[in-house]
C-alpha positions as CSV (number, residue, x, y, z in Angstrom):
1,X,-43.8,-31.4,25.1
2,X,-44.5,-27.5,24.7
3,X,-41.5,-26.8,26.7
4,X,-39.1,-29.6,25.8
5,X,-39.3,-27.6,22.1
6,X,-38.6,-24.2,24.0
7,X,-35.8,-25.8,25.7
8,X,-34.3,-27.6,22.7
9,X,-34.7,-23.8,20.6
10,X,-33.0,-21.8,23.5
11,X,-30.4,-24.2,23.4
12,X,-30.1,-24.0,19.7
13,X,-30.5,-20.1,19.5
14,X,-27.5,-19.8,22.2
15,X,-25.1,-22.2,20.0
16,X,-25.7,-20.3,16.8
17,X,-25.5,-16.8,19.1
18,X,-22.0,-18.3,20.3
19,X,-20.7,-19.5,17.3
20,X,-21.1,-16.4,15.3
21,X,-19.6,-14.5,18.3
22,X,-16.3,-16.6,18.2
23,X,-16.6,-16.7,14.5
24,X,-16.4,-12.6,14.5
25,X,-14.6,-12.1,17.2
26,X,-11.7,-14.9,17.5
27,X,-8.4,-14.1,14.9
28,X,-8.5,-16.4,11.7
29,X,-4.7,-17.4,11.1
30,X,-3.0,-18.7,7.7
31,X,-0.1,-21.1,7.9
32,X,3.2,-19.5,7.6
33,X,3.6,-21.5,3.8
34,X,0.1,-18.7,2.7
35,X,1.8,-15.9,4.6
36,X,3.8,-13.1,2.3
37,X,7.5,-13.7,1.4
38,X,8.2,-10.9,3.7
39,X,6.0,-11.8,6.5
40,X,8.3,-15.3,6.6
41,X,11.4,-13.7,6.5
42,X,10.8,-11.4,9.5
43,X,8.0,-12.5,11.1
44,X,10.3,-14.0,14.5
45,X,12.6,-11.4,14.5
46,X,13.2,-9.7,18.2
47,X,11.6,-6.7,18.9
48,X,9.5,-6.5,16.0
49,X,5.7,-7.4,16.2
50,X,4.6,-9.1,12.7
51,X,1.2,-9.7,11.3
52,X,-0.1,-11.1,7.8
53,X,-3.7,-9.8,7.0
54,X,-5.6,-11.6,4.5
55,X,-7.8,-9.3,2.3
56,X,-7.6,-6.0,3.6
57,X,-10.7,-4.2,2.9
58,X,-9.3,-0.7,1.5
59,X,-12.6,0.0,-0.2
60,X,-16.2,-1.6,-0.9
61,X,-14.6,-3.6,-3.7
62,X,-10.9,-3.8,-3.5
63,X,-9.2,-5.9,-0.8
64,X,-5.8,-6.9,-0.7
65,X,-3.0,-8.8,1.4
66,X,-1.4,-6.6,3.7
67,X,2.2,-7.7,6.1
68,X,2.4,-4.9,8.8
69,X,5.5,-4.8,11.0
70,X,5.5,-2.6,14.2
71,X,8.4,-2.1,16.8
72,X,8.7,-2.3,20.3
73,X,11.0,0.6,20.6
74,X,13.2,3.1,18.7
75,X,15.8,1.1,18.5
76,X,14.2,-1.8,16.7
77,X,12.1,0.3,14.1
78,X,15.9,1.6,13.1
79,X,17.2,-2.0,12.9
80,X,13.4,-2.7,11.3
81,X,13.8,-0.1,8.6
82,X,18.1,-1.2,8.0
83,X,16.4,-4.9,7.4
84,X,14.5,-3.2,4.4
85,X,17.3,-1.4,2.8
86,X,17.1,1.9,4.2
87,X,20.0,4.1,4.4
88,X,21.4,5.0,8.1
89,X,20.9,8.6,7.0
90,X,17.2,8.2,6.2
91,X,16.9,6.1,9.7
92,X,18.3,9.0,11.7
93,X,16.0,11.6,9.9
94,X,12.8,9.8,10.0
95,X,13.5,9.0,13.5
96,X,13.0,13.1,14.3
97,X,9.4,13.3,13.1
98,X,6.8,12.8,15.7
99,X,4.0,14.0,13.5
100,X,0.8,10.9,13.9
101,X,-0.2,11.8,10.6
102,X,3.2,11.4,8.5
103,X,3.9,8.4,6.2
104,X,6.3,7.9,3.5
105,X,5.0,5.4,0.5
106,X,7.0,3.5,-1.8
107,X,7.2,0.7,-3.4
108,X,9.2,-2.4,-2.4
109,X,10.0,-5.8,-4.4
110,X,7.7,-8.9,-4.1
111,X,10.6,-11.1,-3.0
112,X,12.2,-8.7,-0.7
113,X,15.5,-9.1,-2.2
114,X,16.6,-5.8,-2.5
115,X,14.9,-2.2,-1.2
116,X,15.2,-1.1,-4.7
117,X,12.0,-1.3,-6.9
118,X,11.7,-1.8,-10.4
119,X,10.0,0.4,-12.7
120,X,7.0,-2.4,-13.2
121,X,4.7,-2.3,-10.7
122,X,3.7,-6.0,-11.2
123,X,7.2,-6.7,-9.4
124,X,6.5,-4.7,-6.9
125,X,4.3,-3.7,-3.5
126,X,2.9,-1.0,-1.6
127,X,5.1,0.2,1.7
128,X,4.5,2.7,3.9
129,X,6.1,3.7,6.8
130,X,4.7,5.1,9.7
131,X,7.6,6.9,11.9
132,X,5.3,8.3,15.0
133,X,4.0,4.6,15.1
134,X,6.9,2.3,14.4
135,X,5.4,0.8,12.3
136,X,5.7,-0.5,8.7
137,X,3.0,-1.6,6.2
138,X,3.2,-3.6,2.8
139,X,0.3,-4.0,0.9
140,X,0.8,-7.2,-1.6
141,X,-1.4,-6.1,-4.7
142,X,-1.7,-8.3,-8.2
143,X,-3.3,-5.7,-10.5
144,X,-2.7,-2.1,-11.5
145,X,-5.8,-0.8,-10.1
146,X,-5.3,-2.1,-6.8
147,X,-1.7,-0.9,-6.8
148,X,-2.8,2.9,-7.9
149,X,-6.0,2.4,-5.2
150,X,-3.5,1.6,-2.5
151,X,-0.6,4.3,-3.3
152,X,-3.4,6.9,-3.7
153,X,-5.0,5.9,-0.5
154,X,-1.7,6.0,1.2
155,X,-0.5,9.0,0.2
156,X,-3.6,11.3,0.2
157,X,-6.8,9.7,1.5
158,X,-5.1,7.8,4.4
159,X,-6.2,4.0,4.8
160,X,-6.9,3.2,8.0
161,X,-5.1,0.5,9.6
């Protein structure tokens, strides 16, 4: 009996080892209906690699939803950046800097109608643009703090991503 029990709790141990393992380690999706408004409009467009985060950690108490957008080549993060309103001057310029560390911040509008924010940030979100990586970031925040946390971050403490 002694070593059916040591059987039955090295079985047991393994199963809870291996379910925490794929717990951590295996990616947790939402259905498209939870993603962002922006994440559904351009989340199966060609060349462009989308991905919804739920609750981004961006400190020890403030997470938020994040959509980031990265392109397969040059060519896409220019048609990437005209989908989101920017102008072909701004494309060819930001397509020059090769500097890892640059970003531009802004805000955008919740419902990606337009690339024009309004003055309230409650109708807005976070982007930042990443030209040496292609890549584009919007971080969907609901209260003021989270909204000054995340343009701060972005624009002088660099959240990592």
């Amino acid at each position: 009996m002694n070593r059916r029990f040591w059987i039955w709790t090295f079985v047991l141990s393994l199963t809870v080892a291996l379910t925490v393992m794929l717990w951590r380690c295996c990616p947790r999706t939402v259905p498209l209906s939870q993603c962002s408004v922006v994440y559904q409009r351009y989340h199966d467009v060609p060349g462009i690699q989308a991905a919804f985060i739920k609750n981004k950690r961006i400190n020890d108490t403030i997470e938020v939803d994040m959509t980031l957008f990265s392109a397969a080549d040059s060519a896409s993060f220019a048609n990437m950046l005209s989908f989101f309103g920017k102008s072909e001057e701004f494309i060819r310029d930001i397509s020059k800097i090769h500097n890892p560390k640059a970003r531009f911040v802004g805000t955008f509008p919740k419902m990606a109608n337009s690339s024009s924010g309004n003055i309230d940030w409650k109708d807005n979100d976070v982007m930042a643009i990443f030209p040496s990586r292609r890549c584009i970031a919007f971080f969907h925040i609901e209260t003021l703090t989270e909204f000054e946390l995340v343009l701060d971050g972005n624009l002088f403490k660099k959240i990592k991503l």
